[in-house]
Structures are given as C-alpha cells and as structure tokens.
C-alpha positions as protocol buffer text, in pm:
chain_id: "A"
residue {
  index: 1
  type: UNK
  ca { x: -1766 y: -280 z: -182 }
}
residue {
  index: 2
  type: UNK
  ca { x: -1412 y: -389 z: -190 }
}
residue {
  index: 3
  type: UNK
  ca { x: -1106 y: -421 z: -52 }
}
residue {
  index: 4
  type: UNK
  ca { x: -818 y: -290 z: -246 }
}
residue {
  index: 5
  type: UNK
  ca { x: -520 y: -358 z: -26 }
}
residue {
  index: 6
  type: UNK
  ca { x: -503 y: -747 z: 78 }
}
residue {
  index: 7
  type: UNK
  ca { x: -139 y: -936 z: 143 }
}
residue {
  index: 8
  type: UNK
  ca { x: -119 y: -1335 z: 116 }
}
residue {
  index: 9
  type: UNK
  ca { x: 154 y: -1331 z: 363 }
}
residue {
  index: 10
  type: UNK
  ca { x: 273 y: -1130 z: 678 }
}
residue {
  index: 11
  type: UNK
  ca { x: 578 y: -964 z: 704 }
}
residue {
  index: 12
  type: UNK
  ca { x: 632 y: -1150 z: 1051 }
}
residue {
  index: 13
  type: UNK
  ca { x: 590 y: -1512 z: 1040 }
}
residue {
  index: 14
  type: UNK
  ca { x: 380 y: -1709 z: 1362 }
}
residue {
  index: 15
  type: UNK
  ca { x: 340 y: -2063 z: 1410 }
}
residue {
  index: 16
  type: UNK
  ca { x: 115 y: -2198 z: 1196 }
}
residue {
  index: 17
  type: UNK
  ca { x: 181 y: -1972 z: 857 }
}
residue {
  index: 18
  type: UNK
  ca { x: 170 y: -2052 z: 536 }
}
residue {
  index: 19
  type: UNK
  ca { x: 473 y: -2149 z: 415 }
}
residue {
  index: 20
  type: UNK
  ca { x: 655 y: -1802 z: 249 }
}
residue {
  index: 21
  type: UNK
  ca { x: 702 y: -1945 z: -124 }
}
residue {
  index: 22
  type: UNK
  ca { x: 307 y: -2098 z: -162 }
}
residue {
  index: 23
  type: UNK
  ca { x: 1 y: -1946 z: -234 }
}
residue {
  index: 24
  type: UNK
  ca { x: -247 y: -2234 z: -189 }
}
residue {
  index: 25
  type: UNK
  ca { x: -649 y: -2182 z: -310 }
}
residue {
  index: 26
  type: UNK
  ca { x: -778 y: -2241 z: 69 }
}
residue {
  index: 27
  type: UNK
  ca { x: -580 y: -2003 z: 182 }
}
residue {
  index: 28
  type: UNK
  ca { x: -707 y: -1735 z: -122 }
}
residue {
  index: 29
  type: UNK
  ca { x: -1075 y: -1861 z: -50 }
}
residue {
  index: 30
  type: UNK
  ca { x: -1056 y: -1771 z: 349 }
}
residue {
  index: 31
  type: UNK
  ca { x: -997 y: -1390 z: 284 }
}
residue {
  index: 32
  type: UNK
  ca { x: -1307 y: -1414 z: 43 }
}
residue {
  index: 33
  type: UNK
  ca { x: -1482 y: -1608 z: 308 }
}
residue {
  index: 34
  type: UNK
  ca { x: -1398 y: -1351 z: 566 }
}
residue {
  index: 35
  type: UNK
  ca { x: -1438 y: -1040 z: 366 }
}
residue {
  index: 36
  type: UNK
  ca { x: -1826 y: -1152 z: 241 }
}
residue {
  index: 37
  type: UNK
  ca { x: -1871 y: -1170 z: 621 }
}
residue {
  index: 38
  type: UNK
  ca { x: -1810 y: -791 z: 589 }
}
residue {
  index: 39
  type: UNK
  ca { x: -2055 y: -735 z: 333 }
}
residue {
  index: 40
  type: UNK
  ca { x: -1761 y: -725 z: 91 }
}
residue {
  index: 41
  type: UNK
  ca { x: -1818 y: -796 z: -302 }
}
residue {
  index: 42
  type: UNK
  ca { x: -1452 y: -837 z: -387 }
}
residue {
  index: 43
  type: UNK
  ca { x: -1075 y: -813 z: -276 }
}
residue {
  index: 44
  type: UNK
  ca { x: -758 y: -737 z: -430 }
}
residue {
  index: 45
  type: UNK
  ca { x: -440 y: -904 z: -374 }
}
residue {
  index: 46
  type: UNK
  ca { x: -146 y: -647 z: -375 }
}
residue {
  index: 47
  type: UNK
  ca { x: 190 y: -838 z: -267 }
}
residue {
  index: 48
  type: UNK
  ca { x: 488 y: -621 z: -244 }
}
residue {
  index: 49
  type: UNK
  ca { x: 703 y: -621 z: -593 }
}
residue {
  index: 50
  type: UNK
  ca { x: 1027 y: -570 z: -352 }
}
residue {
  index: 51
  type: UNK
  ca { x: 929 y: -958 z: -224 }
}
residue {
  index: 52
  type: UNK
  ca { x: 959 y: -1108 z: -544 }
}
residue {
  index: 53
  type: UNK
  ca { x: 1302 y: -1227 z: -592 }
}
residue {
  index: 54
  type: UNK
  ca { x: 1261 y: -1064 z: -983 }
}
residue {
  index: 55
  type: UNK
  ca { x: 1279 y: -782 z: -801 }
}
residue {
  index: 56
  type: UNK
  ca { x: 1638 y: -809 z: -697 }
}
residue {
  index: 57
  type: UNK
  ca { x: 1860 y: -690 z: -997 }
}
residue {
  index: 58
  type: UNK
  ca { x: 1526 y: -408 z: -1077 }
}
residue {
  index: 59
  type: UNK
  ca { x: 1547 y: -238 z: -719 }
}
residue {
  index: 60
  type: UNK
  ca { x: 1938 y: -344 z: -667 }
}
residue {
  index: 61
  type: UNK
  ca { x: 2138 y: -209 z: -382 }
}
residue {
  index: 62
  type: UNK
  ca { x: 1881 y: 103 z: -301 }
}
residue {
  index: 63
  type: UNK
  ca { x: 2026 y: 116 z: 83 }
}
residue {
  index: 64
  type: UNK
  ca { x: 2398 y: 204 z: -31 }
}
residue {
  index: 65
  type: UNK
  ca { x: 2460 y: 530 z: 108 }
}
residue {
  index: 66
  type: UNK
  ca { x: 2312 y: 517 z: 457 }
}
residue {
  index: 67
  type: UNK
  ca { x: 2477 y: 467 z: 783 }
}
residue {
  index: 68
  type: UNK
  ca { x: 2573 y: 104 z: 847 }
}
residue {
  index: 69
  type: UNK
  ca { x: 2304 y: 105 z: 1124 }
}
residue {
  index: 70
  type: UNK
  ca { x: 2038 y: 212 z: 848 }
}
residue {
  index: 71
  type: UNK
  ca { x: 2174 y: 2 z: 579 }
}
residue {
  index: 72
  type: UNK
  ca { x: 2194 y: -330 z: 782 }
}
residue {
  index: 73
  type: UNK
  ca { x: 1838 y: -247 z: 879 }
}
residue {
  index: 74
  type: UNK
  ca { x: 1718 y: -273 z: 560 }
}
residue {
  index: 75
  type: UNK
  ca { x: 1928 y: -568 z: 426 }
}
residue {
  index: 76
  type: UNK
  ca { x: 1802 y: -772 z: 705 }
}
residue {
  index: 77
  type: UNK
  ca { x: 1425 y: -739 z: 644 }
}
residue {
  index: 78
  type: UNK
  ca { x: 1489 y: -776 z: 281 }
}
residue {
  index: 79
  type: UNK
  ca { x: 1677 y: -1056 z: 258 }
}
residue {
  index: 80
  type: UNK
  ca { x: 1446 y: -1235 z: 489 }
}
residue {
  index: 81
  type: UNK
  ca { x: 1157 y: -1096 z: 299 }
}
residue {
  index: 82
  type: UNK
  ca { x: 1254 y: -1197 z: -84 }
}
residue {
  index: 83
  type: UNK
  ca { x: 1133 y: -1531 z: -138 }
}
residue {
  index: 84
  type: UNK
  ca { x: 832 y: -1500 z: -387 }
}
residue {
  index: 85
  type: UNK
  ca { x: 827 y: -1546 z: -726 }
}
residue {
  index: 86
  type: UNK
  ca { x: 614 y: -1333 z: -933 }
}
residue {
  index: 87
  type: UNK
  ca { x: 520 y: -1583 z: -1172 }
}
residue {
  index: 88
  type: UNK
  ca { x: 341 y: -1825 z: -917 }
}
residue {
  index: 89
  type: UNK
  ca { x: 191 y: -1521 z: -750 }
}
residue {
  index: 90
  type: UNK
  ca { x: 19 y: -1432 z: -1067 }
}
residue {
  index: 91
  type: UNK
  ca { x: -87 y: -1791 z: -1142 }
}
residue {
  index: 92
  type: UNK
  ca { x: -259 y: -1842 z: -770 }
}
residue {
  index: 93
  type: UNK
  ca { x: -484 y: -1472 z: -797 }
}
residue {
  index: 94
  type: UNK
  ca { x: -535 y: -1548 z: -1152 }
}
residue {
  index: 95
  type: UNK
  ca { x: -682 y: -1904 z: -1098 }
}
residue {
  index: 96
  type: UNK
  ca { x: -893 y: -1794 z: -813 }
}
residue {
  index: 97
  type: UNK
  ca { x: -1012 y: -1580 z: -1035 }
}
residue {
  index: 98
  type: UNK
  ca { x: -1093 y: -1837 z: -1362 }
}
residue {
  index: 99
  type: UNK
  ca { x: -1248 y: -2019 z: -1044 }
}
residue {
  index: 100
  type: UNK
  ca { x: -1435 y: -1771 z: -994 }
}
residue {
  index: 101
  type: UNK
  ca { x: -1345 y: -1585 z: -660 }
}
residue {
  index: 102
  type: UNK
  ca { x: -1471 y: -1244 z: -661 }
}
residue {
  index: 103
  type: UNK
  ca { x: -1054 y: -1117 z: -655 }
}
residue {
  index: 104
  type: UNK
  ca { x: -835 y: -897 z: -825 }
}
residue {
  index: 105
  type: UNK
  ca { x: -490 y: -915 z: -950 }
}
residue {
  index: 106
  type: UNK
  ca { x: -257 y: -604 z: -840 }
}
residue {
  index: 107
  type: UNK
  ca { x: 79 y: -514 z: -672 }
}
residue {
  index: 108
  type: UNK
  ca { x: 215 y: -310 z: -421 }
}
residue {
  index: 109
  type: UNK
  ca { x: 505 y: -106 z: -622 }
}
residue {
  index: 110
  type: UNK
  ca { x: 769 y: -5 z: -394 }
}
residue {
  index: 111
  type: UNK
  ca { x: 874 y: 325 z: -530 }
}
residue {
  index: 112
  type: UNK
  ca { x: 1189 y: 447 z: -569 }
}
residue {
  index: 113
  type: UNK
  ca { x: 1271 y: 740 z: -849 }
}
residue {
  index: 114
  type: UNK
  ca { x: 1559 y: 552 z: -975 }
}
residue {
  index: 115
  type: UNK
  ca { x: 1428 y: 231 z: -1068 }
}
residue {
  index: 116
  type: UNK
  ca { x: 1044 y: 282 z: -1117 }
}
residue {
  index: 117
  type: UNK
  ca { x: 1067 y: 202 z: -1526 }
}
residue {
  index: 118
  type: UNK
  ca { x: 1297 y: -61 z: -1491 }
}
residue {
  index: 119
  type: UNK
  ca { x: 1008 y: -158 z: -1209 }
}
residue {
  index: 120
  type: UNK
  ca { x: 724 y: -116 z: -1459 }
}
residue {
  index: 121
  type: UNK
  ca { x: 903 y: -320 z: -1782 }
}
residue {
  index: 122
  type: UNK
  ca { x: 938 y: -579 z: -1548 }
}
residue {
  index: 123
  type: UNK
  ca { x: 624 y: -606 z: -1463 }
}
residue {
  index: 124
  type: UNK
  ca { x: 452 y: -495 z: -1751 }
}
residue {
  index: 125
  type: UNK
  ca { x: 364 y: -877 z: -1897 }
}
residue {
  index: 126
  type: UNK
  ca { x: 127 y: -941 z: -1628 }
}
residue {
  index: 127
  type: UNK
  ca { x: -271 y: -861 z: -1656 }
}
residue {
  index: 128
  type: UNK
  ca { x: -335 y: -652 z: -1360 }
}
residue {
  index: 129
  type: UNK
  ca { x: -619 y: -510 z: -1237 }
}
residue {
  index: 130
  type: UNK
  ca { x: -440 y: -221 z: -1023 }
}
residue {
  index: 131
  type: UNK
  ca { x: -181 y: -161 z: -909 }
}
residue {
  index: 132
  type: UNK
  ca { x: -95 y: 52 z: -598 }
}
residue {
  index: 133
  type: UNK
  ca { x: 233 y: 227 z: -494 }
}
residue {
  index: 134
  type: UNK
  ca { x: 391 y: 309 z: -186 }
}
residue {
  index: 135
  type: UNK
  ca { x: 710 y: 479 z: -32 }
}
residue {
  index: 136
  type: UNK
  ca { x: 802 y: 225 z: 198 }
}
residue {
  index: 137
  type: UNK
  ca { x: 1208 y: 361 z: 232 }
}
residue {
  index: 138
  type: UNK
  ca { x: 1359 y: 679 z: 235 }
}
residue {
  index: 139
  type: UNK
  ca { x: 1673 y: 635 z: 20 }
}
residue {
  index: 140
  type: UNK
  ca { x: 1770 y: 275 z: 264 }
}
residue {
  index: 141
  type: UNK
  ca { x: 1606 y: 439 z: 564 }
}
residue {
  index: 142
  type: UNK
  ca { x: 1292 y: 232 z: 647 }
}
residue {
  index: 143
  type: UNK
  ca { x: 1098 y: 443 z: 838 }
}
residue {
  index: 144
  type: UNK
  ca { x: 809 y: 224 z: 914 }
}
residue {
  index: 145
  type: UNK
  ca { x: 1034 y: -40 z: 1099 }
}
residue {
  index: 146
  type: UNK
  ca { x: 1066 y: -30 z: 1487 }
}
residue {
  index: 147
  type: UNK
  ca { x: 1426 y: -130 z: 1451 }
}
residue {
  index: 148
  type: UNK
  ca { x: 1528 y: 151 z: 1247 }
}
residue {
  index: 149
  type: UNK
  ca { x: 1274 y: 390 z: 1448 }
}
residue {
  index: 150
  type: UNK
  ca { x: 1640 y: 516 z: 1604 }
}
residue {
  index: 151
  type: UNK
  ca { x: 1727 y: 724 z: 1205 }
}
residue {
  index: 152
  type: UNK
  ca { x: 1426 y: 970 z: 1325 }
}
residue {
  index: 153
  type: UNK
  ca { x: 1610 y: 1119 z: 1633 }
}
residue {
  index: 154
  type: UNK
  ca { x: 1901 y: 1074 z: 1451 }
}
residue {
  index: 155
  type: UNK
  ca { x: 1825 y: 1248 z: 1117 }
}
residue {
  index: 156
  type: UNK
  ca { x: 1530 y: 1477 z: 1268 }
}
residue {
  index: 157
  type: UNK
  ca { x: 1148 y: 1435 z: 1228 }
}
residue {
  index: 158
  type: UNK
  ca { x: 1101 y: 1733 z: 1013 }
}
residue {
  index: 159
  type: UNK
  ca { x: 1352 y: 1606 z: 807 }
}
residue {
  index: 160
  type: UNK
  ca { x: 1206 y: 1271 z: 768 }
}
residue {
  index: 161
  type: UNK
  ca { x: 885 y: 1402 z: 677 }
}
residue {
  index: 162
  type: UNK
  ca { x: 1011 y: 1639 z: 449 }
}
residue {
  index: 163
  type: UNK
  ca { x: 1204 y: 1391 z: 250 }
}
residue {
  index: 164
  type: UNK
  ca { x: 947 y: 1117 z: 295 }
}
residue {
  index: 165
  type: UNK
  ca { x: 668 y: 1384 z: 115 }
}
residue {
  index: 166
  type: UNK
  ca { x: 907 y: 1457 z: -138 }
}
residue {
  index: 167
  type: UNK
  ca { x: 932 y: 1053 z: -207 }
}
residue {
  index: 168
  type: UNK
  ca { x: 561 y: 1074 z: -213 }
}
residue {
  index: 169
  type: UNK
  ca { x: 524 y: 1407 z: -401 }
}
residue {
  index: 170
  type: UNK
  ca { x: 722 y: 1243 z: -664 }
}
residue {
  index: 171
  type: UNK
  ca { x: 509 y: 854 z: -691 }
}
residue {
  index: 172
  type: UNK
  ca { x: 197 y: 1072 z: -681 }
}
residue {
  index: 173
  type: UNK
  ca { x: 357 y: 1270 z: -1030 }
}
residue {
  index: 174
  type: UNK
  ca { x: 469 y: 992 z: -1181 }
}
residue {
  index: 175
  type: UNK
  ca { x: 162 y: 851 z: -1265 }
}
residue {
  index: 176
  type: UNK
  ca { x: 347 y: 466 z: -1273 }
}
residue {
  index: 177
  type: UNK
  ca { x: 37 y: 353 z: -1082 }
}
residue {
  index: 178
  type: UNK
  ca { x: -300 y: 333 z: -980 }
}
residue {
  index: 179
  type: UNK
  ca { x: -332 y: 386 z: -627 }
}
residue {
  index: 180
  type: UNK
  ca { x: -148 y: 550 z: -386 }
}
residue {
  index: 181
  type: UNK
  ca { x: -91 y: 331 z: -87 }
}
residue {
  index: 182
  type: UNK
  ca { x: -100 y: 449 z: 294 }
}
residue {
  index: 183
  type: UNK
  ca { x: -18 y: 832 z: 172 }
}
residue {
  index: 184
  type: UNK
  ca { x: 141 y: 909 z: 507 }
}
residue {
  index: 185
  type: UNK
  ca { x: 251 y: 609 z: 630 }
}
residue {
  index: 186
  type: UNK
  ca { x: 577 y: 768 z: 767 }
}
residue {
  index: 187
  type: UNK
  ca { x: 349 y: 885 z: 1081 }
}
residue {
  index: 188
  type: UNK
  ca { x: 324 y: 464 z: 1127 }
}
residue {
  index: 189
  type: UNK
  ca { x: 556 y: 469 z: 1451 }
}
residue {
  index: 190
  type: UNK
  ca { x: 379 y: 797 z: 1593 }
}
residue {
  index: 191
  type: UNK
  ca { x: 651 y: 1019 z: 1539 }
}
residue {
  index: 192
  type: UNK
  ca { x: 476 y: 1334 z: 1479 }
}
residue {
  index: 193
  type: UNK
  ca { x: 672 y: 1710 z: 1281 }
}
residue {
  index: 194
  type: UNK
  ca { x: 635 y: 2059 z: 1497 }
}
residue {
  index: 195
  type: UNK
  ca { x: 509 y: 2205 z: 1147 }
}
residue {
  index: 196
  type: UNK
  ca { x: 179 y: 2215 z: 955 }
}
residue {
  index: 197
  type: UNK
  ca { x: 165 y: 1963 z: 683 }
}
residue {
  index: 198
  type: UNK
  ca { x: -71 y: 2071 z: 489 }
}
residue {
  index: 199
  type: UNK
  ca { x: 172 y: 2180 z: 213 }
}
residue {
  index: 200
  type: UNK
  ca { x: 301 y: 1880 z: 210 }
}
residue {
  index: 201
  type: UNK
  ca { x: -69 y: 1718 z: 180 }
}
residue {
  index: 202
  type: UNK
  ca { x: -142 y: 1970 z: -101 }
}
residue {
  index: 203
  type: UNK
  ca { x: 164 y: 1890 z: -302 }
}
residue {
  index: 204
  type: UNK
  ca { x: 118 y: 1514 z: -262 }
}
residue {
  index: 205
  type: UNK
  ca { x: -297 y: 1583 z: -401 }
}
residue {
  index: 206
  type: UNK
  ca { x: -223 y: 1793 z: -674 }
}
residue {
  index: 207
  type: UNK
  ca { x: 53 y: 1600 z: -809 }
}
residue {
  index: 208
  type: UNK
  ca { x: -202 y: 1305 z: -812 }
}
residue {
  index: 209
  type: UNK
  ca { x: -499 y: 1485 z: -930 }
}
residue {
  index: 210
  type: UNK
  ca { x: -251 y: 1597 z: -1220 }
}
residue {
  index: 211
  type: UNK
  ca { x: -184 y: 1228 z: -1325 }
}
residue {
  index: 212
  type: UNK
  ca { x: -533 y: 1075 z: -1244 }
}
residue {
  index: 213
  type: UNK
  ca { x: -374 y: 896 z: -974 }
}
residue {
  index: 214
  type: UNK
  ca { x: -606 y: 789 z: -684 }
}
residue {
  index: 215
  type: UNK
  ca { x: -568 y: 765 z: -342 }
}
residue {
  index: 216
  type: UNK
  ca { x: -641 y: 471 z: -97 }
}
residue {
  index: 217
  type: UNK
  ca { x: -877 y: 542 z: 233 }
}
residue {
  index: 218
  type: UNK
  ca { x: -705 y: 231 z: 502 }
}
residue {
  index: 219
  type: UNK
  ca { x: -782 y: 127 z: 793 }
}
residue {
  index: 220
  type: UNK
  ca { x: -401 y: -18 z: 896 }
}
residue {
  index: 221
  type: UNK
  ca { x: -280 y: 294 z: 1090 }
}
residue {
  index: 222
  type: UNK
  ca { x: -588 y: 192 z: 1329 }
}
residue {
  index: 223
  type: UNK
  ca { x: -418 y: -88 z: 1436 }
}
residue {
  index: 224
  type: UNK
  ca { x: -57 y: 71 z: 1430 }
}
residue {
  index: 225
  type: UNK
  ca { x: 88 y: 313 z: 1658 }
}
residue {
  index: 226
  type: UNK
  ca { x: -20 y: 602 z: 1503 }
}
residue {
  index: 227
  type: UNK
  ca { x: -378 y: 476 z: 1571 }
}
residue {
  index: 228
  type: UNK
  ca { x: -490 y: 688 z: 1229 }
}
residue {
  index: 229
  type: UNK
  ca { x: -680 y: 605 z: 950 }
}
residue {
  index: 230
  type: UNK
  ca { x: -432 y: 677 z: 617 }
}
residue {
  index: 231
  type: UNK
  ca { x: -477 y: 953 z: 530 }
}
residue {
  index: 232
  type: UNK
  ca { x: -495 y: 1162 z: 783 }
}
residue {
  index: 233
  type: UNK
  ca { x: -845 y: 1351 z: 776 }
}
residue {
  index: 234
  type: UNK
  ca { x: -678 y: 1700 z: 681 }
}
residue {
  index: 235
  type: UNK
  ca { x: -497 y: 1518 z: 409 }
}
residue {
  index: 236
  type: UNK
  ca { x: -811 y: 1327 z: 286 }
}
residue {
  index: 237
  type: UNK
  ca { x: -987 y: 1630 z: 240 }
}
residue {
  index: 238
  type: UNK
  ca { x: -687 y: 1765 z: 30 }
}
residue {
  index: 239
  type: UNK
  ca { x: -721 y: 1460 z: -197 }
}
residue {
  index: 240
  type: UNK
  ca { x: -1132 y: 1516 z: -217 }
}
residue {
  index: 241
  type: UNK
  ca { x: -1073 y: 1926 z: -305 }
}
residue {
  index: 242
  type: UNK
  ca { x: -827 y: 1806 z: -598 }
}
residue {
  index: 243
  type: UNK
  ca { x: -1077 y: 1591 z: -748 }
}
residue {
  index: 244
  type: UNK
  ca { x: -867 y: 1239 z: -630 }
}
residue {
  index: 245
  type: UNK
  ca { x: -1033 y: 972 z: -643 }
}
residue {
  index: 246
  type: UNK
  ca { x: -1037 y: 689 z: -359 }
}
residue {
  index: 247
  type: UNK
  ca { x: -1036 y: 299 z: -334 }
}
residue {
  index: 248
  type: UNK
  ca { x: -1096 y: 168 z: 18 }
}
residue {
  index: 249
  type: UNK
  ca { x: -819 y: -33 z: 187 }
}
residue {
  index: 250
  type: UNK
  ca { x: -749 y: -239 z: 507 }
}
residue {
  index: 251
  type: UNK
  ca { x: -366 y: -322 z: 396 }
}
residue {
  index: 252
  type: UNK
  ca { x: -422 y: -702 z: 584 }
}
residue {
  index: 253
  type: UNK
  ca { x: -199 y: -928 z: 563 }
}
residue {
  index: 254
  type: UNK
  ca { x: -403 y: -1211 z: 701 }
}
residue {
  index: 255
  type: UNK
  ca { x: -746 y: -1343 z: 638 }
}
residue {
  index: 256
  type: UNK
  ca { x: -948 y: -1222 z: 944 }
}
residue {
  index: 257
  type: UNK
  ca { x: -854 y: -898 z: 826 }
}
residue {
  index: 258
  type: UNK
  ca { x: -1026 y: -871 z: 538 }
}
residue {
  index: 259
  type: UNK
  ca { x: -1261 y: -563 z: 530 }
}
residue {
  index: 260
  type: UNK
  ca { x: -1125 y: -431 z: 881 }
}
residue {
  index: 261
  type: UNK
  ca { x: -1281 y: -172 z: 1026 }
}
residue {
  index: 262
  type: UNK
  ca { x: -1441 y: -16 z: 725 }
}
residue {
  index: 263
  type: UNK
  ca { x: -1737 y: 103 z: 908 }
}
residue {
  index: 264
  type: UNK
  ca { x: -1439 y: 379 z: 964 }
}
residue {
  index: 265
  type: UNK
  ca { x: -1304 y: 400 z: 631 }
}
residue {
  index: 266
  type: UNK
  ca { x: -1593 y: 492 z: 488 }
}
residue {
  index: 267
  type: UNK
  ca { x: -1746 y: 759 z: 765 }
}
residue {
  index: 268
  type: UNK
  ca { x: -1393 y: 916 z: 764 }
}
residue {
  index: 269
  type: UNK
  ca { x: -1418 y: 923 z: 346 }
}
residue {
  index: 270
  type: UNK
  ca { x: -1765 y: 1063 z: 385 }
}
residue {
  index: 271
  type: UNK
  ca { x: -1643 y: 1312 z: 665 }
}
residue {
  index: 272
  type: UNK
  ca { x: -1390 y: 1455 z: 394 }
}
residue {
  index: 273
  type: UNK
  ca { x: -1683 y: 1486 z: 122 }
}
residue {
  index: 274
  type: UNK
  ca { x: -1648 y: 1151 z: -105 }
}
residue {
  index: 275
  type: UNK
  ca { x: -2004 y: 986 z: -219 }
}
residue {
  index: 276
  type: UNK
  ca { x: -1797 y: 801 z: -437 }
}
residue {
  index: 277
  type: UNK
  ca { x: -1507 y: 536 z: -416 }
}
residue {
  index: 278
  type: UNK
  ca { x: -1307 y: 372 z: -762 }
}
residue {
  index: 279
  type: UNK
  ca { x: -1398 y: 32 z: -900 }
}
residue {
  index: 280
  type: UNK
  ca { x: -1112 y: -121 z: -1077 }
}
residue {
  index: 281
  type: UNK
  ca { x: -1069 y: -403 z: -1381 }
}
residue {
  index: 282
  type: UNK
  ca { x: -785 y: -446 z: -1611 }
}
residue {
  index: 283
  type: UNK
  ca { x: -620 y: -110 z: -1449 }
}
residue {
  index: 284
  type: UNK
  ca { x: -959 y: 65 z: -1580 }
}
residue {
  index: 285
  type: UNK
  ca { x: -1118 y: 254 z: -1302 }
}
residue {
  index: 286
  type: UNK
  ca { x: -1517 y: 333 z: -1273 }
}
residue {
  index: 287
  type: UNK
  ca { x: -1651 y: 539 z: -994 }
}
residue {
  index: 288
  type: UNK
  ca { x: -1951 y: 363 z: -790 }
}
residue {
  index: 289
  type: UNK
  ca { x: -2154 y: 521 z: -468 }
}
residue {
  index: 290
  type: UNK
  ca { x: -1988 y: 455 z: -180 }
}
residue {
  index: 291
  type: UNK
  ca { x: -2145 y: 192 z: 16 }
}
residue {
  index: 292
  type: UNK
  ca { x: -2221 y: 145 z: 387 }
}
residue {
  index: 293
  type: UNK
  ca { x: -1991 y: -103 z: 567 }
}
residue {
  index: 294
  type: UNK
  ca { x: -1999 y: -300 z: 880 }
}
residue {
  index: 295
  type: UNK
  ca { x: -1697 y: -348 z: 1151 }
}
C-alpha cells in the first residue's frame, strides 16, 4: 500500500521546522519510518509546483482581476510560500530513492487553464513517477484559505462551487496529469451549496474517465473543517461507475502523518465499490488489490 500524496514541508511553519529551502535525507527517511509503521510499502512526495520559485514567470500574475481583498490574499501566501527550487527537490526524492527508500518522485500541479502547458514544458525534464493536480484557486480567489473564507459570502456559495467544478471539470479533461488531487476540496472550510452536486460530480468523473485520469481517495478533509474524506462518498461512487481509477492519499505535510487514517480511506473506497487502487512508476500506472490498512 502507498501513500500518494506526501509534502516535505507545511504550509505553516512551527518552531522546530525544517528550514523552507532544504530537503535533508533524515527528514525523507522519518515519513518512511512512520508510514512502514502503517503497514505502508511506499510514499510519494508531491510538493506544490506553485512553491518552486521556477514557477514564477510559468503561473505569473494569476490573481489580477480580483478584488484587492482577494488579490492581496493570494499574494501574501504566495510570496511567503515560493522559496523551493525544483532542481534540489528532485535531487533529495531522487537520492532517497538511488538509496533505496521505498519513495516516489511526483508533483502537485496547480492548475490553472491558462498556463497548464507552459506548466508541463517546464516541468517536463524531470523523471516523475506521478504527478497529481489540483485546483487550489479560483481565478486569484483561494478558497481553501481561512483568510479569504470572506469571497464565499461575498461572491455566493453556489457560485463558488459552480466555478470551482468548472476549474475541476476542466483539469479532469485535460488529461495534463495523473491524479486528481482532493476532487472537492472547495468544501475544505465547510461551506456547503443549497443544490445537488451530483452533476457536478458526474461531469468532473466522466471528464476523467475520458482521459484515463485517476482520482485520489484522502484522508485530509478528516482533519479539516469539513471533517470529509475527499471525495465525498456520492462523488466517489461517481468516479467508481466511470471506470476511474484511485490512488490512496493522506495529503500530509509532516512525517507523523504518513498513512493517516487509511483504515478510512480504504473502507470508504470499498463502500463506493473499488477492489482495486493504482500503482504508479515512471507515470505508468498498474492496478493492484486494495489492501487492508491500519489507523
């Protein structure tokens, strides 16, 4: 079993972190040591391509166009958040790896329409082994940030949704990646629409069943407000009657959480019909039984 959605560093720094431009071997060999706790075979690294300072002139000024409340929002966490390089990211997984730690090499793709194949050229030279997207902003609006929480009473819930599913409509068609990441994150505050979803769910499913893209199962929304796994059950089972695949996912951005609560992840993929999850190497998927997992 494995763990397809692991970060090297948290978004929100405590005493005591790793320093935000390293990406030191102890540090690499305490997820492994906390994820074979687990029961866990292997992990996969996934940092964010919008925190690689490459990223910069690729994703340029995305948040032009949104209130100045919105837009200072977002320039704030970015700024603050841009200080890896993605040449010594790759060099740390990849040397784990030659050392070999049972880890993968992939990204987190921050999606926008725009500037998705400038996105991909860029990081086309690198040997992944996945990589996973995700709609993390809605045009500048980020919708999964308590500070900007105030753009969904502002804009409208059913708005939000409806534009953040059309983001996500649109990644899952594109077929740039692997994975789809956290497939509704934008219910990651709680804020919840007054209509039924399932279209969206059914758009999102078979746009990605159309491109072979797969979907990730996650535990993160249990420890977030919306208390969830991603998907939500109704929208797993969309994914599982389109024939998507699934990797399995706690989206931790620390060691100790490493293989978090997949004793969930997988009863809630079983719940929605999977036996099966996706293996991945070199960006080459092969389905294997889905496993049991502990806590």
């Amino acid at each position: 079993m494995g763990d397809y959605h692991v970060h090297l560093h948290p978004h929100t720094r405590r005493p005591g972190d790793l320093d935000p431009h390293s990406f030191p071997q102890d540090h690499i060999e305490r997820y492994v040591a906390r994820a074979r706790e687990r029961g866990l075979g292997e992990i996969c690294f996934t940092e964010h391509l919008y925190r690689m300072v490459e990223s910069e002139p690729i994703l340029g000024r995305f948040w032009e166009g949104e209130s100045a409340e919105v837009a200072s929002t977002t320039i704030r966490f970015v700024t603050a958040e841009r200080t890896f390089h993605l040449d010594e990211y790759v060099t740390a997984v990849v040397t784990a790896k030659d050392r070999g730690l049972p880890v993968l090499l992939g990204l987190e793709v921050d999606f926008f329409p725009e500037t998705i194949d400038a996105a991909l050229d860029l990081i086309a030279p690198y040997p992944w082994d996945i990589l996973v997207g995700a709609v993390h902003w809605v045009g500048g609006f980020a919708f999964d940030h308590d500070e900007a929480s105030f753009e969904f009473h502002r804009r409208g819930i059913d708005r939000v949704y409806e534009e953040y599913f059309a983001v996500e409509t649109a990644l899952a068609a594109s077929g740039a990646v692997d994975v789809l990441a956290h497939a509704d994150k934008v219910k990651r505050s709680g804020f919840r629409p007054t209509v039924d979803p399932d279209g969206w769910y059914q758009s999102v499913a078979t746009a990605a069943a159309a491109t072979g893209t797969a979907v990730e199962v996650s535990s993160a929304g249990l420890r977030q407000v919306c208390a969830e796994i991603y998907p939500a059950a109704d929208f797993l089972a969309a994914f599982h009657r389109a024939g998507v695949g699934i990797t399995l996912a706690s989206d931790t951005h620390r060691p100790d959480g490493a293989g978090e609560d997949f004793d969930k992840v997988v009863a809630a993929a079983r719940q929605a019909g999977f036996t099966e999850r996706l293996a991945f190497a070199g960006r080459v998927s092969t389905p294997v039984p889905l496993e049991e997992a502990g806590g």
